[in-house]
Structure formats: structure tokens, C-alpha cells
N, C-alpha and C positions, 0 to 999 in steps of 0.2 A: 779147423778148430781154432776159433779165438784163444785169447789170451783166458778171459774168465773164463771159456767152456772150460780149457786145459786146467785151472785150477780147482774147477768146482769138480769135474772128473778126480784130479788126485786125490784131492782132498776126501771124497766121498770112501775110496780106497781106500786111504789111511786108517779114515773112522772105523769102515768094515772089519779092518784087520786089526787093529789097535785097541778103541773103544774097548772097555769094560773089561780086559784081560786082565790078568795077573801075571806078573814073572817069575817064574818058577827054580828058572833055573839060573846062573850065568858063569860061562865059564870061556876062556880066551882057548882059539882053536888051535887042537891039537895035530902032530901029524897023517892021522888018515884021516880027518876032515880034511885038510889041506889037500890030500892026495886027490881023495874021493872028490871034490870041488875045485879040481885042476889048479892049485895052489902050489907055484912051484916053490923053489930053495929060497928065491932072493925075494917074492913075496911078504909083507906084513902080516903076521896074524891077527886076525882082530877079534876083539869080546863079541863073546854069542848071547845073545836072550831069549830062552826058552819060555814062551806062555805057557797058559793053562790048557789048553787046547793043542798044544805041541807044537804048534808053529814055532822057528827060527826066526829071528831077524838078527842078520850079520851087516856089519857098517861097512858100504864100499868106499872107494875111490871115486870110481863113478859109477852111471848105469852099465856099463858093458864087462864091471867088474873087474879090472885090471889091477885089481891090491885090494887088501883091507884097508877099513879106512877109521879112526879113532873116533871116540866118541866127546864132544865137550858138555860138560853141565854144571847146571846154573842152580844156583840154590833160590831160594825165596827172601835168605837173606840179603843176598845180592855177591852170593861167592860164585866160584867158579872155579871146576880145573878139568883136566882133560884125563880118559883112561885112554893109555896109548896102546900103538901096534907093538907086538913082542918079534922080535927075530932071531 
């Protein structure tokens, strides 16, 4: 897979998953999310986003999930700040 396949693949996944949701819920994980999703002691917690549809999306570290990972955002104004990992 090229370079564009591999983007136009994610990307399409994103949209699937993403597109047109709501977020319902969010709230930074707790310990038996942690537990239940192999999250040890020294692990970050990171903010969860419930859609409408009940999906999760939790921020990693990386893809093989080895920490949570924070989230940064940008406003329209042109701010920015970051919600961090809790420990």
C-alpha cells in the first residue's frame, strides 16, 4: 500500500467513525476502565469521548496503546490548550 492508498484508507475510517456523531458523554478514565483496558499504576489517564452511537474514542500514545495520550485543541479563534493525562 502506497502512501495515498494508506491515507485515503484512514481517512475513510475516520469519516465512518466520526462523521456526523455527537458527543455525549466525556469524562477522564476511571479505575476499572483502566483495569478492564490493561491500564496499569504508572499509566496516564486520558479523557474518554462517548458518541451517540456509544462508541468510545480514547487518545493513545500510540497505536499499540502503551499510555494515554492528551488531547490538544485549537479554537477558530486561533487559541489553543491542551486536556491532559491525570495520574
Amino acid at each position: 500500500m502506497n502512501k495515498d492508498e494508506m491515507f485515503k484508507r484512514w481517512n475513510s475510517q475516520a469519516r465512518d467513525v466520526l462523521v456526523g456523531r455527537t458527543i455525549t458523554k466525556v469524562m477522564y478514565m476511571n479505575d476499572k476502565w483502566a483495569k478492564d483496558l490493561g491500564f496499569d499504576e504508572y499509566m496516564g489517564r486520558p479523557l474518554m469521548l462517548q458518541l451517540d452511537n456509544g462508541t468510545i474514542i480514547i487518545p493513545m500514545r500510540d497505536d499499540e496503546g502503551n499510555d494515554g495520550g492528551a488531547v490538544q485543541y485549537l479554537t477558530k479563534e486561533g487559541g489553543f490548550d491542551v486536556l491532559p493525562l491525570l495520574r
